[in-house]
C-alpha beads as a LAMMPS data file, in Angstrom:
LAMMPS data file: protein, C-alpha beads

428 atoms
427 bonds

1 atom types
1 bond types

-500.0 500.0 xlo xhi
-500.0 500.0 ylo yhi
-500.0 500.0 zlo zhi

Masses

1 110.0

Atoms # bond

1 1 1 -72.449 315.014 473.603
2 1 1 -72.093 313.802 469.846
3 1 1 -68.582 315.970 468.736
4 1 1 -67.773 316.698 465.254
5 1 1 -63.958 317.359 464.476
6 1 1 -63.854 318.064 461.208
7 1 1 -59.716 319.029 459.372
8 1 1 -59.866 319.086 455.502
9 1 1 -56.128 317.871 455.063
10 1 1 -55.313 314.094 455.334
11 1 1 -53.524 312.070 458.445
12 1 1 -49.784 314.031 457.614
13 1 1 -46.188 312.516 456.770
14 1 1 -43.869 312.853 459.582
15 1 1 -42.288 315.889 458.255
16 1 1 -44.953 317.280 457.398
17 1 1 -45.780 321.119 458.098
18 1 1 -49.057 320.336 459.406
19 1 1 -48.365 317.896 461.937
20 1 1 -48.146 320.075 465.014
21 1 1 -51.580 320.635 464.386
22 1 1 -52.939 317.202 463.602
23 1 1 -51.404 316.126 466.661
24 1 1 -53.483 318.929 468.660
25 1 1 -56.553 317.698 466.817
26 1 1 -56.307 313.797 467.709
27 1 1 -55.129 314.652 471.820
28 1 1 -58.585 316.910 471.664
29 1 1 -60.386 314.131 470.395
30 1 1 -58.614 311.483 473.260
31 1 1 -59.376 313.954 476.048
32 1 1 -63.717 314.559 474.980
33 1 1 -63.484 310.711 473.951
34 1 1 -62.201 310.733 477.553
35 1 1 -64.733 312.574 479.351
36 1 1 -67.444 310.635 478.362
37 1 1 -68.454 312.306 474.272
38 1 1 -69.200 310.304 471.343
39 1 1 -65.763 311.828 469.125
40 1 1 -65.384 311.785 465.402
41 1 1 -63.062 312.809 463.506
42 1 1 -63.250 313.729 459.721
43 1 1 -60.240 314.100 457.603
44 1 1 -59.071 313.545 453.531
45 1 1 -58.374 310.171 452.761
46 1 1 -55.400 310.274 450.536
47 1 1 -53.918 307.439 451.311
48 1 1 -54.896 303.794 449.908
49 1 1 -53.047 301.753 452.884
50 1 1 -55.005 303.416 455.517
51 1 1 -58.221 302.229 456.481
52 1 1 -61.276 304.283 455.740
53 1 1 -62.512 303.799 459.512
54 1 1 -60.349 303.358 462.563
55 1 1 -61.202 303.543 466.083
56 1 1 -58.578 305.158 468.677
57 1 1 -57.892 306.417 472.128
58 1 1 -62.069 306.416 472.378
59 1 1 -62.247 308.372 469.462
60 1 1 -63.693 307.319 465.579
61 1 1 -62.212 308.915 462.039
62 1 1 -63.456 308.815 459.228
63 1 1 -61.458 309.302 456.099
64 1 1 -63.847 311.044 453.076
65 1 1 -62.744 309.512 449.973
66 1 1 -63.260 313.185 447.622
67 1 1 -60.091 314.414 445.871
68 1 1 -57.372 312.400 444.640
69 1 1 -55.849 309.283 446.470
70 1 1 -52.288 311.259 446.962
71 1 1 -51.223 314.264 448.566
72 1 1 -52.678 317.526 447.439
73 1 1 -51.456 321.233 447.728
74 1 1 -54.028 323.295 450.245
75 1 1 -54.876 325.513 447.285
76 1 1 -56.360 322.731 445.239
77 1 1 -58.131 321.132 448.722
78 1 1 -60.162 324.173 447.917
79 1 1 -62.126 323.126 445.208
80 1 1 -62.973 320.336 446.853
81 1 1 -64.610 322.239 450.150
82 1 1 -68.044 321.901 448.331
83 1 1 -67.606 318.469 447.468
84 1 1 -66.197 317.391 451.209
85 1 1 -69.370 319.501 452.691
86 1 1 -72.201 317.293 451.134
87 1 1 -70.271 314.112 451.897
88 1 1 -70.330 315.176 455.427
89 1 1 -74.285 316.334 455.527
90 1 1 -75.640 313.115 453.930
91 1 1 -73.199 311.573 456.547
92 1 1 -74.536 313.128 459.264
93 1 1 -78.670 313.017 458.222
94 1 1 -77.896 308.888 458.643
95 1 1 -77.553 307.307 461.673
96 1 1 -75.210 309.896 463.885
97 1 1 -76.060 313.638 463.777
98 1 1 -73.150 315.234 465.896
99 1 1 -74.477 318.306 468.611
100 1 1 -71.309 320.659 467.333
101 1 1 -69.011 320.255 464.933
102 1 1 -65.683 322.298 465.514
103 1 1 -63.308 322.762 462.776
104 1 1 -59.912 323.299 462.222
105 1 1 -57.729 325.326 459.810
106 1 1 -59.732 327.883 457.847
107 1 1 -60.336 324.938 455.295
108 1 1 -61.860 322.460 458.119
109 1 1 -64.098 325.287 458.669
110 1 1 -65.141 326.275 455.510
111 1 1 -65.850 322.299 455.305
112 1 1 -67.681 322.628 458.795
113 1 1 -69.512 325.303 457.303
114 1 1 -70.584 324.270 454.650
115 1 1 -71.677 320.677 456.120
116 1 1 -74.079 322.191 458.861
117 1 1 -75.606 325.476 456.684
118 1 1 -78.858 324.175 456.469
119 1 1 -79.029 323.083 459.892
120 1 1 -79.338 324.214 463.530
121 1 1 -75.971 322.479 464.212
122 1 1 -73.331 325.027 465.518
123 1 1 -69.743 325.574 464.452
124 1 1 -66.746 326.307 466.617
125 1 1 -63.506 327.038 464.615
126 1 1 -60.010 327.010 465.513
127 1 1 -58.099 328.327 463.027
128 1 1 -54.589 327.718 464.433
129 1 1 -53.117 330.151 461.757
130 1 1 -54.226 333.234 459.879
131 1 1 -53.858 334.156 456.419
132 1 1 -53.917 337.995 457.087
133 1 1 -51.540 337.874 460.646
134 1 1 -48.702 335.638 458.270
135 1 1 -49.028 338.128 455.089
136 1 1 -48.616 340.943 457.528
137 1 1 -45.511 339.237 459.372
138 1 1 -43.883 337.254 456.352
139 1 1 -44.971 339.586 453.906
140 1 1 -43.380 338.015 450.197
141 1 1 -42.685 334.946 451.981
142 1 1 -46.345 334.447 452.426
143 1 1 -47.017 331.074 450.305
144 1 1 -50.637 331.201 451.218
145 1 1 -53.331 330.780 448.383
146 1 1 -54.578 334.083 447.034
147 1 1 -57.867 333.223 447.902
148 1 1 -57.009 332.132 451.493
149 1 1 -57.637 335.850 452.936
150 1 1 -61.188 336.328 451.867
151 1 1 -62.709 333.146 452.591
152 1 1 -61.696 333.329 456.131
153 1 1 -62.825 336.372 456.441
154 1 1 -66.329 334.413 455.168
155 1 1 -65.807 332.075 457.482
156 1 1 -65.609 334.653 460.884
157 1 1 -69.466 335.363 459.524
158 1 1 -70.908 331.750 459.315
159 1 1 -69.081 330.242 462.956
160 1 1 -70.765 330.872 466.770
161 1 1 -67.565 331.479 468.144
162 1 1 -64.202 331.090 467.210
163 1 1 -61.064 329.914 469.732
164 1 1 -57.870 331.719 470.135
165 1 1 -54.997 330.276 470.969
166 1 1 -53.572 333.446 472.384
167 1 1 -54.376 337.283 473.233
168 1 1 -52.791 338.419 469.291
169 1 1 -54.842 336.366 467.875
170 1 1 -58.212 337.147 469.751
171 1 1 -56.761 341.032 468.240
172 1 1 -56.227 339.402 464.899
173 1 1 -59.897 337.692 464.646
174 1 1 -61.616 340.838 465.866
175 1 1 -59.846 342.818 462.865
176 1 1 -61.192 340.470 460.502
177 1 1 -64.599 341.345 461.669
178 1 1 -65.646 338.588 464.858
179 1 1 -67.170 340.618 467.294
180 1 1 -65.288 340.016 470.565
181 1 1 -68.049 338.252 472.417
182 1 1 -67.610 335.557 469.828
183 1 1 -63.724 334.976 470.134
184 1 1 -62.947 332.956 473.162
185 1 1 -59.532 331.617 474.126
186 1 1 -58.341 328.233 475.309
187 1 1 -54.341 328.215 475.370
188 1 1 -52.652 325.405 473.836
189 1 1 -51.922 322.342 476.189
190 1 1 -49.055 319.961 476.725
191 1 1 -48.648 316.635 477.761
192 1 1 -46.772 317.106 481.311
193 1 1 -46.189 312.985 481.670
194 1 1 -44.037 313.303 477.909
195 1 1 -42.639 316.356 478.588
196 1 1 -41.283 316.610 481.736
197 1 1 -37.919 317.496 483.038
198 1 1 -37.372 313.267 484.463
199 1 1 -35.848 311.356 481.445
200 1 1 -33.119 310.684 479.315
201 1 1 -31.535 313.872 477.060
202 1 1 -29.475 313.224 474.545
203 1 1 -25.930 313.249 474.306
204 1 1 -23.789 316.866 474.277
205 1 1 -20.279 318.388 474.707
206 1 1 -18.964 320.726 476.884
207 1 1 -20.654 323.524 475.729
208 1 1 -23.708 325.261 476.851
209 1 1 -27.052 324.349 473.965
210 1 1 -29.062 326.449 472.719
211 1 1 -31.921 324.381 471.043
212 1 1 -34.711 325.893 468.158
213 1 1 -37.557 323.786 467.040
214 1 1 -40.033 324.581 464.345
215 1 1 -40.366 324.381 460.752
216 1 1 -37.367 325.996 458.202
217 1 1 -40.107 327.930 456.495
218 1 1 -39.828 331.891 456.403
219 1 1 -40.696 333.579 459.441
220 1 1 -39.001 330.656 461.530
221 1 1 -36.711 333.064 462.939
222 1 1 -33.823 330.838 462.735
223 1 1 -31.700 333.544 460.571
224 1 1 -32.257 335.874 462.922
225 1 1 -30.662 333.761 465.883
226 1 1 -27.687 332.431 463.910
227 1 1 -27.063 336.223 463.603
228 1 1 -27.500 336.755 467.190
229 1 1 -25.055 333.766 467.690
230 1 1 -22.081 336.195 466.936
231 1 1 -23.118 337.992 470.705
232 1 1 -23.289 334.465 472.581
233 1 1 -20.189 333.405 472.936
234 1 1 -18.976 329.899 472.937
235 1 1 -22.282 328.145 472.838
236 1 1 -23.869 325.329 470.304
237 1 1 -27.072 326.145 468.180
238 1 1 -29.197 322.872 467.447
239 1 1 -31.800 324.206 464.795
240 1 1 -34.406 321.209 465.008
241 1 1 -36.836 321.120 462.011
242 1 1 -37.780 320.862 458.045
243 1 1 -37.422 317.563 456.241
244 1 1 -35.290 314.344 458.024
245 1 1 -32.204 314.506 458.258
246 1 1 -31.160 313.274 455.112
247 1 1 -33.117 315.067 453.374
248 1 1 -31.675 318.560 454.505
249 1 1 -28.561 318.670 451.953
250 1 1 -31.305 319.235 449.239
251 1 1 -33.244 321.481 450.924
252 1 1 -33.254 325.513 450.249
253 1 1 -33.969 326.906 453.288
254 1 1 -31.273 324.634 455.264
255 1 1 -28.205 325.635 452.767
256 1 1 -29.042 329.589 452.893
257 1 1 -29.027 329.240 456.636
258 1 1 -25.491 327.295 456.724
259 1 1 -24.396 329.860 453.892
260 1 1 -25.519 332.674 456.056
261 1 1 -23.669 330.388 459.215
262 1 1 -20.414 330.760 457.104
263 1 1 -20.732 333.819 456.333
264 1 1 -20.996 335.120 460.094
265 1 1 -18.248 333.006 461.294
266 1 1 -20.402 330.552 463.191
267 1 1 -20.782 327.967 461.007
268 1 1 -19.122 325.748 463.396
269 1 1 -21.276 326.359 466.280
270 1 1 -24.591 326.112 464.210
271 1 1 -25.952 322.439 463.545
272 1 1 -28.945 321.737 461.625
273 1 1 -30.872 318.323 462.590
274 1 1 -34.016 318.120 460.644
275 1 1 -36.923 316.789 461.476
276 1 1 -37.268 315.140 465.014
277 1 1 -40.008 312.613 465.631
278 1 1 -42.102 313.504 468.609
279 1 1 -41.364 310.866 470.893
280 1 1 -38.016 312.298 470.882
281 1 1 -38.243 315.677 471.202
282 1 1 -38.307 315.610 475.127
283 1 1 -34.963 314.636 475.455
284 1 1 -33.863 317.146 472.925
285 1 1 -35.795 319.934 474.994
286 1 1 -34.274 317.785 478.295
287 1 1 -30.313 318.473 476.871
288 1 1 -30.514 322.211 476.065
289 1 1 -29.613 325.155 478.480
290 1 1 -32.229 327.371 477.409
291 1 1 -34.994 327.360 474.254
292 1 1 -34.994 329.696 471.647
293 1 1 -38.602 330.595 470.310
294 1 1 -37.628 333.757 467.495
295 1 1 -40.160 332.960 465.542
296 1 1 -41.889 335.905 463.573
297 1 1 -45.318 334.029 463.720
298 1 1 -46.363 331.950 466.216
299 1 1 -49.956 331.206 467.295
300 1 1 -49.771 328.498 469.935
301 1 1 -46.665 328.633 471.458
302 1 1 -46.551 324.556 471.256
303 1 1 -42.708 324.598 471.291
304 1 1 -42.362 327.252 474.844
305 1 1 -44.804 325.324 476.848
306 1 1 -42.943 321.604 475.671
307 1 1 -39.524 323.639 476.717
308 1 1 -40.628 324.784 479.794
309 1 1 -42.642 321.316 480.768
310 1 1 -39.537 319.750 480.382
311 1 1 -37.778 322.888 483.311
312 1 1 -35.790 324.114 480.393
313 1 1 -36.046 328.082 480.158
314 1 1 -36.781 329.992 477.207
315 1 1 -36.166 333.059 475.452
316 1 1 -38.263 334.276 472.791
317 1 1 -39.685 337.102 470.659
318 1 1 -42.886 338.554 472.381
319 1 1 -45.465 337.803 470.028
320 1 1 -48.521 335.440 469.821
321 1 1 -48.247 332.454 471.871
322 1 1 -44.803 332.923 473.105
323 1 1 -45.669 336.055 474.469
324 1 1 -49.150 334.309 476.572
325 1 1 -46.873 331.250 477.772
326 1 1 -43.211 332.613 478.758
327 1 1 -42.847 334.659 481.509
328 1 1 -40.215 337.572 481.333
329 1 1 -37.588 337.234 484.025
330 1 1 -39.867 334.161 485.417
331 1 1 -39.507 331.622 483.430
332 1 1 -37.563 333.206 480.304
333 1 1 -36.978 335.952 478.891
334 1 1 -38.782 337.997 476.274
335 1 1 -37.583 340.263 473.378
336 1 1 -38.978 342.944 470.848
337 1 1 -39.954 341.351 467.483
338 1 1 -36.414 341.248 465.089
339 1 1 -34.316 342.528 467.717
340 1 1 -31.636 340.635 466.930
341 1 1 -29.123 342.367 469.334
342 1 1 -31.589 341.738 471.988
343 1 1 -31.844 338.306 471.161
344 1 1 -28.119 337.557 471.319
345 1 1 -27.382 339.753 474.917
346 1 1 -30.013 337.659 476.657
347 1 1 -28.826 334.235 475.404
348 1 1 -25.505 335.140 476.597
349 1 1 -26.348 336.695 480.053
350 1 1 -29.039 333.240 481.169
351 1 1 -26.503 330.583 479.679
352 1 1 -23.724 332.858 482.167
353 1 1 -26.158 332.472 485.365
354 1 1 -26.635 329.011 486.444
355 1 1 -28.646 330.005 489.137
356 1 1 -31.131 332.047 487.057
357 1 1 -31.468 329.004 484.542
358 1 1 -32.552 326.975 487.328
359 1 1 -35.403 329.192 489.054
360 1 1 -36.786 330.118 485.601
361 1 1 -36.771 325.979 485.039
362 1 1 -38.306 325.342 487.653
363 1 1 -41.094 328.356 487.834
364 1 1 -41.498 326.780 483.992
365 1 1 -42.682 323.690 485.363
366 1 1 -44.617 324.743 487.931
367 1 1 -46.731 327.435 485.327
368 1 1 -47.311 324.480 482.814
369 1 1 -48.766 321.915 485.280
370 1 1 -51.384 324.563 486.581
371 1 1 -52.303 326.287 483.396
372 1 1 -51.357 324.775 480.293
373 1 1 -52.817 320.570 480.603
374 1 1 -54.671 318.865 478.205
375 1 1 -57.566 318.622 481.134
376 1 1 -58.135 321.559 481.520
377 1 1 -58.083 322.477 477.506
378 1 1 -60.573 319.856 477.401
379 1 1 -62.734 320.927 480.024
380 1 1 -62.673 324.844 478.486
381 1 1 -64.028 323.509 475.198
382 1 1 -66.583 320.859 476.992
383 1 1 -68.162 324.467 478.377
384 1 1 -67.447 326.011 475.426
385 1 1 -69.469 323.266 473.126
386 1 1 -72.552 323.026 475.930
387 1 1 -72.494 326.781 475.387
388 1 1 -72.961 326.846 471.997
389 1 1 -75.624 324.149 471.942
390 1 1 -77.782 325.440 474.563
391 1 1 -78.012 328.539 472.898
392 1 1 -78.237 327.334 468.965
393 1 1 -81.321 324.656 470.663
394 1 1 -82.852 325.915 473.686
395 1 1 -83.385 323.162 476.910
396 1 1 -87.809 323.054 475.644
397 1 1 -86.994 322.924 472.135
398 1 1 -84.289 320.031 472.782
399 1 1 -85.353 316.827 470.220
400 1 1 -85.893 313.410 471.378
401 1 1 -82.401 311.685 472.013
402 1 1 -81.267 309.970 468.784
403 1 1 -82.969 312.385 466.494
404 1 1 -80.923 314.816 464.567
405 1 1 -81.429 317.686 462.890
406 1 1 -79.486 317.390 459.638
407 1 1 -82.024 318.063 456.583
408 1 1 -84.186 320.658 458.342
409 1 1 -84.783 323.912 455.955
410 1 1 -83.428 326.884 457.925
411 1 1 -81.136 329.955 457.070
412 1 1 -78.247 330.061 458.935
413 1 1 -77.287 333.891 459.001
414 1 1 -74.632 335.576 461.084
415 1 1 -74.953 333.574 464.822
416 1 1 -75.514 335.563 467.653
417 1 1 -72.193 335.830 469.859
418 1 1 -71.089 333.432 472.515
419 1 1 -70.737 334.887 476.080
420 1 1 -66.864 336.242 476.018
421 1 1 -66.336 334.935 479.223
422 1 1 -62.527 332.549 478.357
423 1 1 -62.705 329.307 479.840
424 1 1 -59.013 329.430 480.753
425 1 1 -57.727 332.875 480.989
426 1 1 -53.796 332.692 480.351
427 1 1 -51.806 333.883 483.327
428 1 1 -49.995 337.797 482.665

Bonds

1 1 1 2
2 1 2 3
3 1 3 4
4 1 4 5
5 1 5 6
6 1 6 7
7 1 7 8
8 1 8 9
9 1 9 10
10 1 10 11
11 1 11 12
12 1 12 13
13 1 13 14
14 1 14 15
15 1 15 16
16 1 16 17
17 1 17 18
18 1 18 19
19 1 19 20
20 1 20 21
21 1 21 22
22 1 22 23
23 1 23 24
24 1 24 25
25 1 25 26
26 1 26 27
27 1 27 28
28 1 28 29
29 1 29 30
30 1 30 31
31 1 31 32
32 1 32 33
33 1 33 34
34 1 34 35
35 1 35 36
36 1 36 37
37 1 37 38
38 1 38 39
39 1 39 40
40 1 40 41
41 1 41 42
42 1 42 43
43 1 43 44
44 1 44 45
45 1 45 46
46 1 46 47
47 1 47 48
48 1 48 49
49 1 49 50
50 1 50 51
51 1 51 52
52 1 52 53
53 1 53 54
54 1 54 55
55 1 55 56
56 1 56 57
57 1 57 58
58 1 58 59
59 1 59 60
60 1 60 61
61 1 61 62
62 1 62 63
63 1 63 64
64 1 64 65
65 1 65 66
66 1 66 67
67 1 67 68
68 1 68 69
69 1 69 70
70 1 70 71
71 1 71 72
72 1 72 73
73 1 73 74
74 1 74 75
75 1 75 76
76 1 76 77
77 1 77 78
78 1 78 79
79 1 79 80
80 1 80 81
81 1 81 82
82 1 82 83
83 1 83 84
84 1 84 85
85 1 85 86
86 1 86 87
87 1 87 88
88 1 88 89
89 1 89 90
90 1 90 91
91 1 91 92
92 1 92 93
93 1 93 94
94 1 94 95
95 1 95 96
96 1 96 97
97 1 97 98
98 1 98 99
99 1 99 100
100 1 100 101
101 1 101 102
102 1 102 103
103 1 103 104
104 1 104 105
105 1 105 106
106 1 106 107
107 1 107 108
108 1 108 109
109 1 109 110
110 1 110 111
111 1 111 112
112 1 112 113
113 1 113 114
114 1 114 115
115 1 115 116
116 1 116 117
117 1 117 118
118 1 118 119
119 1 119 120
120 1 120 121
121 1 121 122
122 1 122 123
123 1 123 124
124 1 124 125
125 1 125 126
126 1 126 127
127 1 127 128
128 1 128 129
129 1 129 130
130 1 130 131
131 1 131 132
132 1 132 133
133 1 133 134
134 1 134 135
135 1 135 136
136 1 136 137
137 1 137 138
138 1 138 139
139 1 139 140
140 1 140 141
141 1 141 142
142 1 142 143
143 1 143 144
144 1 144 145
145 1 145 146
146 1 146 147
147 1 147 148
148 1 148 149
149 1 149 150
150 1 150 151
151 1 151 152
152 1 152 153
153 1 153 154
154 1 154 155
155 1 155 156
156 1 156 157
157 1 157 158
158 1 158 159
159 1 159 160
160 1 160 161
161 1 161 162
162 1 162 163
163 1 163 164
164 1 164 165
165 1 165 166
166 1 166 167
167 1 167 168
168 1 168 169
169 1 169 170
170 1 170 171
171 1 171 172
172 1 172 173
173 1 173 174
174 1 174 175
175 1 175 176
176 1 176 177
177 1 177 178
178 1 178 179
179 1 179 180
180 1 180 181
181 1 181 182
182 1 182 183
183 1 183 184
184 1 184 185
185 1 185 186
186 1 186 187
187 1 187 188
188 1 188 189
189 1 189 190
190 1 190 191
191 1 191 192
192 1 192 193
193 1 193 194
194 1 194 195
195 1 195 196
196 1 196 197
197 1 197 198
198 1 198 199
199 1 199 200
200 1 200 201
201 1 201 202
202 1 202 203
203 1 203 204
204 1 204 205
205 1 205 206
206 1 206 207
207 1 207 208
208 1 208 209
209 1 209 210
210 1 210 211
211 1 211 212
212 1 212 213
213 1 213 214
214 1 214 215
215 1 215 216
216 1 216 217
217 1 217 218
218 1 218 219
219 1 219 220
220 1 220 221
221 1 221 222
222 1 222 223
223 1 223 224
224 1 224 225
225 1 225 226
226 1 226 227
227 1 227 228
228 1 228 229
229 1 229 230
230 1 230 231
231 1 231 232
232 1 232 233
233 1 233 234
234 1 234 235
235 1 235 236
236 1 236 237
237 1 237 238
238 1 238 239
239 1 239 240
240 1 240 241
241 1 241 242
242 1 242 243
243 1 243 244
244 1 244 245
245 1 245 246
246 1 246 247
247 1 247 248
248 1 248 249
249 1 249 250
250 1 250 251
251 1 251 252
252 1 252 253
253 1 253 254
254 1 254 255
255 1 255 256
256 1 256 257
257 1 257 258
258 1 258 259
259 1 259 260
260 1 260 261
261 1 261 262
262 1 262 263
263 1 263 264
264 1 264 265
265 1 265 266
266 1 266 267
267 1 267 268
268 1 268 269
269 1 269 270
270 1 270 271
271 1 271 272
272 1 272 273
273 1 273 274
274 1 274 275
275 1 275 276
276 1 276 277
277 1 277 278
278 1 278 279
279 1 279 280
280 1 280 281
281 1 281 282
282 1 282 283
283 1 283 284
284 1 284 285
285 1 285 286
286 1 286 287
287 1 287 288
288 1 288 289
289 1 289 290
290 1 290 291
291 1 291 292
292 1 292 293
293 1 293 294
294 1 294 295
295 1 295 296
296 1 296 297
297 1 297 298
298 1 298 299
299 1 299 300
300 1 300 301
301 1 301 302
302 1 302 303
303 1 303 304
304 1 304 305
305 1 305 306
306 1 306 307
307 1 307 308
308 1 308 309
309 1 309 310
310 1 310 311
311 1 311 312
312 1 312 313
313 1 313 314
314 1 314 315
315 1 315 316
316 1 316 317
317 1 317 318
318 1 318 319
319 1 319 320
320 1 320 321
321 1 321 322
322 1 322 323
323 1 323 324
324 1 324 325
325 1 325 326
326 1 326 327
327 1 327 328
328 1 328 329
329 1 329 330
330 1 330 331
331 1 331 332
332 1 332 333
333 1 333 334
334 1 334 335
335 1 335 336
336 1 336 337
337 1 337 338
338 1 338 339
339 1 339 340
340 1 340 341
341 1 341 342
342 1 342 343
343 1 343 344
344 1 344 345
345 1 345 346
346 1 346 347
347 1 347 348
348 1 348 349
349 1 349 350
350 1 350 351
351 1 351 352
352 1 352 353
353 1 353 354
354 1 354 355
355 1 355 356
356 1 356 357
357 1 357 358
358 1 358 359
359 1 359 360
360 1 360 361
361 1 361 362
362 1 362 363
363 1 363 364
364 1 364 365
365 1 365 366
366 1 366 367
367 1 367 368
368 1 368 369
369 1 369 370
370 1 370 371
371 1 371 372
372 1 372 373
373 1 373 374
374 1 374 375
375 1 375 376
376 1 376 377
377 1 377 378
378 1 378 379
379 1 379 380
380 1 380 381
381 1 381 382
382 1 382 383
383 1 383 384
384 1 384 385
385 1 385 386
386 1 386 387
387 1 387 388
388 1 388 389
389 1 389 390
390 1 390 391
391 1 391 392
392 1 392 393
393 1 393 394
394 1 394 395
395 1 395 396
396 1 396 397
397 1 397 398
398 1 398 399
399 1 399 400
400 1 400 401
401 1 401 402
402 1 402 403
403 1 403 404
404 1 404 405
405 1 405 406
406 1 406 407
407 1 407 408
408 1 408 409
409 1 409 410
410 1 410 411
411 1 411 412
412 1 412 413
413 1 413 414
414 1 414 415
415 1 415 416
416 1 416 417
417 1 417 418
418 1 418 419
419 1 419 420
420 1 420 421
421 1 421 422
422 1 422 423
423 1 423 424
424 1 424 425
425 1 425 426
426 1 426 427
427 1 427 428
């Protein structure tokens, strides 16, 4: 099967905020490239030094040269959805018509969209955040462009099925108007061989660690557990995330949450890292007692399944994908949104009981390996995409092999719904 991946940002900086996802984007492509697909990928070339064609991991992307040659701000990448669209449709009525194109991000889709409308390609769209869910959680912290709402509500009405990365969000897409038979979920994955609880961690004191990872950007949650740090006791808060390290004395976000350290009397057990490279992060995860996930919006749950992967337990708000991945009283613990008290008693009670830190390690492990792999992501969207082709282009009305269909004059309304059956149910 000819796959489409199709992300309207450019390859991202280390630190940047979209990395997470890219990441997720180029392991998809690896693991179809893997199973036997023809994989492209399609993102913004903004960068001169980067070739305009690579070939990895099995995989081909293709950097469209529309936009400026830097880095440019997601609300001016909308302008240029139109532009990146056409670019991909004369690409794709050439010499390699992909069967589905999936996108990612609400502006990958829009670009998806817009590539395919005249054709009887389908669209599958991830849209690993949404506009409407963040507004509602971060409410004036939400930076997203004003427009952002409304066009992915446009979007849920030109895709044949959209995939949720956890239960809230299937509620969250259905509320923007998918019907339910079109929302299907496939869990994030983790790499089990990176993350795993054999390596090195990195150095520590004497004191028990209490480790946060994610962004510094409102709704990180990170105020809320320095203020729970007051109920913990004697215990070390690593706050991994934001720009690199040197880069955090200038940064807004990091002073306010030192200022707020100071101002709680924990400043001294609160220690702010920046920006850790992936290959690292396992032995990060590998040195803490237990993970903190307080979040106020979080999709995936990328950061609960690397923690537990690596047998470290973790306590978190239960919402979105922390709330699919974590166990309560298994393999963490889970609070009420903003329940800041709640947050601090349970820190304090698992990093007291060694011997409930290691069965919720080790049931971590053992819930990762058989639910949450990159094969078995994979193989949920292989069925997902044969789905979706079968019933866009019928077995009889199947072309000759080679010939696309890119250029053909048809309509594309609303698509009929995609069975609702989820190709990996999460585990309750």
């Amino acid at each position: 099967m000819r796959v489409g991946l199709v992300r309207a940002h450019a390859t991202p900086s280390g630190s940047d905020g979209s990395a997470g996802t890219h990441q997720h984007i180029t392991r998809t492509a690896a693991e179809l490239a893997g199973r036997g697909h023809d994989v492209r990928v399609y993102e913004r070339w903004d960068d001169p030094d980067l070739a305009e064609v690579t070939e990895a991991a099995g995989y081909r992307v293709e950097r469209v040269p529309i936009g400026p040659s830097t880095r440019t701000s997601t609300a001016k990448l909308v302008s240029l959805v139109p532009e990146f669209g056409r670019w991909l449709a004369n690409r794709w009525s050439a010499d390699w018509t992909p069967d589905v194109v999936h996108g990612h991000f609400w502006l990958g889709g829009l670009v998806a969209a817009s590539a395919v409308r005249a054709t009887e390609i389908p669209v599958v769209q991830t849209f690993h955040s949404v506009g409407l869910e963040q507004l509602r959680h971060l409410g004036a912290a939400y930076g997203g462009p004003g427009e952002r709402i409304a066009l992915e509500r446009a979007l849920t009405r030109a895709v044949d099925v959209a995939v949720a990365q956890s239960t809230d969000e299937v509620d969250e897409l259905t509320r923007m108007g998918l019907r339910r038979a079109a929302v299907t979920v496939v869990p994030a994955a983790v790499d089990t061989v990176t993350f795993s609880p054999e390596g090195t961690a990195e150095e520590r004191g004497s004191r028990a660690r209490i480790l946060s990872v994610g962004g510094l950007g409102p709704g990180s949650g990170h105020e809320d557990l320095i203020r729970a740090m007051r109920l913990v006791g004697d215990a070390e808060l690593v706050i991994a995330g934001g720009p690199p390290a040197s880069g955090l004395a200038g940064h807004a976000e990091a002073r306010r949450l030192r200022d707020l350290a100071e101002q709680t009397g924990v400043a001294e057990q609160v220690r702010l890292i920046g920006a850790v490279p992936n290959d690292q992060l396992p032995s990060w995860y590998r040195s803490a007692d237990v993970v903190a996930c307080p979040a106020r919006y979080a999709t995936a749950g990328r950061v609960p399944l690397e923690a537990m992967s690596c047998g470290v337990p973790v306590i978190g708000y239960a919402m979105g994908g922390v709330a699919d991945t974590v166990v309560d009283e298994v393999t963490g613990r889970l609070v009420q949104p903003g329940d800041v008290r709640g947050l601090g008693v349970a820190l304090r009670r698992l990093l007291a009981d060694d011997a409930q830190r290691f069965a919720f390690g080790h049931a971590a492990v053992d819930r990762v390996r058989c639910t949450y792999t990159w094969d078995r992501a994979a193989a949920a969207l292989e069925r997902l995409y044969e789905r979706v082709v079968h019933r866009r282009r019928p077995p009889a009305e199947e072309p000759a092999a080679g010939i696309g269909t890119v250029g053909v004059e048809v309509e594309v309304e609303a698509p009929a719904p995609v069975p609702a059956d989820s190709p990996v149910p999460a585990e309750s």
